[in-house]
C-alpha positions as CSV (number, residue, x, y, z in Angstrom):
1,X,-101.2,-64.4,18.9
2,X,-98.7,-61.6,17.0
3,X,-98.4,-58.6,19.8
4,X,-98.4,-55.1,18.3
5,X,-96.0,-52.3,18.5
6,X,-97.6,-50.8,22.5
7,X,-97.7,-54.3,24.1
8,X,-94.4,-55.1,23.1
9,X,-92.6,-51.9,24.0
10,X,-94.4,-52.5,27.6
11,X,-93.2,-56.2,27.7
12,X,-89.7,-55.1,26.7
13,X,-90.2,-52.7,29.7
14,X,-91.3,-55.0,32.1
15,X,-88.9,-57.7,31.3
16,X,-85.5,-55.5,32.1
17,X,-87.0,-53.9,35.1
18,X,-88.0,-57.5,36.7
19,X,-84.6,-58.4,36.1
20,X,-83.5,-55.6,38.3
21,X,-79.8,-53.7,37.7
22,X,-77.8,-56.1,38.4
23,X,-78.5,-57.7,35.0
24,X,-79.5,-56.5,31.7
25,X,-76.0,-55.5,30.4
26,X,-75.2,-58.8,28.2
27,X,-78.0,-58.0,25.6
28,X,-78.6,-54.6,25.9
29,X,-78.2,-53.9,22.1
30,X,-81.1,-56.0,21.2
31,X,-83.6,-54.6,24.0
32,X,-82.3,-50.8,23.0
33,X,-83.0,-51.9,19.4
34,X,-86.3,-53.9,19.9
35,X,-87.0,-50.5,22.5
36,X,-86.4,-48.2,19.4
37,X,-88.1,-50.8,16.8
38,X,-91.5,-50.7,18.8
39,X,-91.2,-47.0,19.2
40,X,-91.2,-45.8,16.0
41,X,-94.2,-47.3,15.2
42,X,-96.4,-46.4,17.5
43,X,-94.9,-41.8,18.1
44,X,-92.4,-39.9,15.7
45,X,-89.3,-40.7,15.4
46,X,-87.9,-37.8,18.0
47,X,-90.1,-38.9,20.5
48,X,-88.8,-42.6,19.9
49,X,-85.1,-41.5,20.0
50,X,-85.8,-39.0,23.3
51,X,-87.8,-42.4,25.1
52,X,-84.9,-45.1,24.5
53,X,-82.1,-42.5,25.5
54,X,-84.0,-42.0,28.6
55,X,-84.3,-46.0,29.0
56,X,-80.9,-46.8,28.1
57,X,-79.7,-44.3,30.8
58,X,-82.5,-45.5,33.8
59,X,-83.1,-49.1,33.1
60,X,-79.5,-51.0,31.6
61,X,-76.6,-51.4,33.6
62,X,-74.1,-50.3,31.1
63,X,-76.1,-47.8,29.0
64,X,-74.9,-48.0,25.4
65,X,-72.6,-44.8,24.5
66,X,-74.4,-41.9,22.3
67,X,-72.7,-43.5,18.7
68,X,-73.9,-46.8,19.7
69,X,-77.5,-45.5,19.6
70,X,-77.0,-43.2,16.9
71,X,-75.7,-46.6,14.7
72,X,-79.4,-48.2,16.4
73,X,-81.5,-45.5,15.2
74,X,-79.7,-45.1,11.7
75,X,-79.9,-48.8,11.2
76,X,-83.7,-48.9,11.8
77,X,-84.1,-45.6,10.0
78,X,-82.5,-46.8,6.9
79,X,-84.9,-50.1,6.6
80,X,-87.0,-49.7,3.4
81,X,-89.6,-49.5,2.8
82,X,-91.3,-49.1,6.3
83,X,-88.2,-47.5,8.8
84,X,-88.5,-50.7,11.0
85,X,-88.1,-54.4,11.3
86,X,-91.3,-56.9,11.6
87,X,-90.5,-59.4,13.6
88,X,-92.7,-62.1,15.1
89,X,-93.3,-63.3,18.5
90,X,-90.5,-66.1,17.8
91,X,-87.9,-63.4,16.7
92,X,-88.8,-61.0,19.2
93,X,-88.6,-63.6,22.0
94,X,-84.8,-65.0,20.8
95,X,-83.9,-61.1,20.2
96,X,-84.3,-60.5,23.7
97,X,-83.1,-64.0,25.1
98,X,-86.0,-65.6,26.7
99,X,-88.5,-68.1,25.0
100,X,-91.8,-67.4,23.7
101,X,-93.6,-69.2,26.9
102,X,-91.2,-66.6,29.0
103,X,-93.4,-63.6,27.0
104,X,-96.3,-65.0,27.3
105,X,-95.2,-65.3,31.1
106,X,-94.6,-61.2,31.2
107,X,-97.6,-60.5,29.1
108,X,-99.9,-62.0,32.4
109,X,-97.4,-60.5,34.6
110,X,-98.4,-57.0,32.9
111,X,-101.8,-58.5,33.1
112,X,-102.2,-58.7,36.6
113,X,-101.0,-55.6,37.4
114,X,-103.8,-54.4,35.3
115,X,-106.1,-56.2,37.5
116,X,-105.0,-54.8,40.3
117,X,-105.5,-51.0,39.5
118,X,-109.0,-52.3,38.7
119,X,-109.6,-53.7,41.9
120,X,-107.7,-50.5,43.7
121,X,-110.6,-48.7,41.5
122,X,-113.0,-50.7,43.0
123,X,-112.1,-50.0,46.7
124,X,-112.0,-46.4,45.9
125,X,-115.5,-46.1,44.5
126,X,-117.0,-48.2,47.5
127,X,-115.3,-45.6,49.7
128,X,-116.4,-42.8,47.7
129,X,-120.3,-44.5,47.8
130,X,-119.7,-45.0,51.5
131,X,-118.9,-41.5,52.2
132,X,-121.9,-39.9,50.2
133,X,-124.2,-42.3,52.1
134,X,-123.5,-41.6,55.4
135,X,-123.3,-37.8,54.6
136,X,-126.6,-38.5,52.7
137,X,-127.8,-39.9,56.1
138,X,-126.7,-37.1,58.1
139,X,-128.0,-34.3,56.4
140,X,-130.8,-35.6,53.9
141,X,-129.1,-33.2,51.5
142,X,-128.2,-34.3,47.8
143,X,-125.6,-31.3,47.8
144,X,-124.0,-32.1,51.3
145,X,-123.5,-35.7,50.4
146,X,-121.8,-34.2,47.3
147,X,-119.3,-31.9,49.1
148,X,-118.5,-34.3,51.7
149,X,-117.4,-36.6,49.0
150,X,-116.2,-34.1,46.0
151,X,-118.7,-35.6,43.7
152,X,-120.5,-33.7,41.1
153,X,-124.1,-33.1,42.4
154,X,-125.6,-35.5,39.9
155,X,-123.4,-38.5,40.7
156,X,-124.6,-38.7,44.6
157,X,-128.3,-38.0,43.7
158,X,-128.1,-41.1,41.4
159,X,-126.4,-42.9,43.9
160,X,-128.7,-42.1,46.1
161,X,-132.0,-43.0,44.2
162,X,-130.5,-46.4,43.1
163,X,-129.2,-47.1,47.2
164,X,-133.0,-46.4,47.2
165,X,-134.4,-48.9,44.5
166,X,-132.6,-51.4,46.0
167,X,-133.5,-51.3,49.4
168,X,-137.2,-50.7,48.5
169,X,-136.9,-54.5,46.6
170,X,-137.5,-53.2,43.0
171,X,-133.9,-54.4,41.8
C-alpha cells in the first residue's frame, strides 16, 4: 500500500503530537521537510510554507530558525521536474525514524479516531430522532416535532412516517 500526499501529511501530524513536547527535536528537519514535501502536493506552495511555519512553531520542541526553513522550502522547490521528492512508504518511514509497521501502527491510530466521530454521529442522530418523537407524541404536529428539534420540516415528517412503517410491521 503507497499512501498519498493527505494521509501522509496527517500521519506525520499525528506521529509528533503522540510523542508529545518533550520529544521531537532530534529529527525535526526530516518531519519539517517530509511536512513541506506532502504539502506542496496537495495546496500552493504559500499555503504549504504558511502550514509548516505554523507547525514548526506549535508542534517541535526546538522549531527550526526562519533560514533553516527557507533552505527546506528552496531545496524542495528546486527538485525538477516535479518541485518535490517521491518517496515510498520505506523512505518515508526511515525519514521520520520509526519502521514501516510503526506507520501502519499510526495509520489505525488515525483510523480509530475516525471511528469514533462516526459513532459520536451516531449518538447525536438517536438523540436528535428521540427528541422529534417525543415532541411528535406531544403535539401530533409535524412542525412542532421540527422546532423542538431544529430539523427542517421534511426530515421529522420522514422520520415520522418510517417510526410509523415500522411499528405497523411492514419493514
Amino acid at each position: 500500500m503507497f499512501y498519498l500526499p493527505p494521509k501522509r501529511t496527517a500521519i506525520i501530524e499525528t506521529f509528533v503530537k503522540s510523542r508529545g513536547k518533550t520529544k521531537g527535536s532530534e529529527n525535526r528537519h526530516n518531519i519539517v521537510h517530509l511536512l513541506y514535501n506532502n504539502l506542496v502536493q496537495i495546496v500552493d506552495r504559500e499555503k504549504a510554507k504558511n502550514k509548516v511555519i505554523l507547525f514548526n512553531i506549535e508542534f517541535i520542541v526546538n522549531p527550526l530558525s526562519r533560514r533553516e526553513l527557507e533552505v527546506t522550502f528552496r531545496c524542495i522547490d528546486n527538485i525538477k521536474p516535479y518541485g518535490f521528492y517521491k518517496y515510498t512508504n520505506e523512505d518515508f518511514a526511515d525519514k521520520l525514524g520509526i519502521s514501516v509497521e510503526d506507520l501502519f501502527n499510526y495509520n489505525k491510530s488515525m483510523k480509530i479516531k475516525n471511528n469514533y466521530s462516526k459513532t459520536n454521529n451516531k449518538d447525536k442522530k438517536a438523540k436528535r430522532d428521540k427528541k422529534i418523537l417525543e415532541a411528535y407524541a406531544e403535539s401530533g404536529s409535524f412542525s412542532s416535532a421540527a422546532k423542538s428539534a431544529r430539523v427542517s420540516l421534511n426530515t421529522a415528517k420522514k422520520f415520522i412516517k418510517i417510526i410509523k412503517i415500522r411499528s405497523s410491521g411492514y419493514i
